[in-house]
C-alpha positions, 0 to 999 in steps of 0.5 A: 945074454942068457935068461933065468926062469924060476928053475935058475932063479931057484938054483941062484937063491940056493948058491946065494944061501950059501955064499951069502954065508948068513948074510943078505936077507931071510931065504923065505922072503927072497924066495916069495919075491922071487916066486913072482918073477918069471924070468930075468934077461942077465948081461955080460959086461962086455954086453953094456954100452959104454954110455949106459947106465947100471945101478945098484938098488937095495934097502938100507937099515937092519933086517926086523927092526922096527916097523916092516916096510917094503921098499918100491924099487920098481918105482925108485928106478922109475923116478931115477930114469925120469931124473937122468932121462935116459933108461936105466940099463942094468941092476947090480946086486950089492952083494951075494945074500938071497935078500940082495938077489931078490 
């Protein structure tokens, strides 16, 4: 297991810019997510129990489209958890834009 601080999640939003080519979100919002996070614990595979539980959790729908709304994933792992009654052991980005990383 290794830890990202805001120096590595910074370096992790420009390699997503790049490899997400265009795709994933808008670089100035994921930036402002990520700006509030001060660091993130990152797990091998290899790390993982065979009995714990990773999910991927993102939004769904066009980006601008609309009305803006915000989803809570913070609050639709926790009633997932409260669901399965087991902790959820890990989050999977669904694909490699900065939006998708945040």
């Amino acid at each position: 297991m290794f830890t990202l601080n805001q120096t590595n999640l910074n370096q992790l939003l420009l390699g997503s810019i790049f490899f997400g080519t265009g795709g994933g979100g808008v670089p100035a919002q994921a930036k402002t997510i990520l700006e509030k996070i001060k660091e993130v614990q990152v797990k091998s595979i290899n790390e993982f129990s065979n009995d714990d539980i990773v999910v991927t959790c993102f939004g769904v729908g066009p980006i601008g489209q609309g009305k803006k709304q915000e989803p809570n994933f913070e609050l639709a792992i926790k009633r997932f958890q409260q669901y399965l009654q087991k902790p959820i052991a890990g989050i999977l980005p669904v694909e490699i834009g900065p939006g998708s990383i945040a």
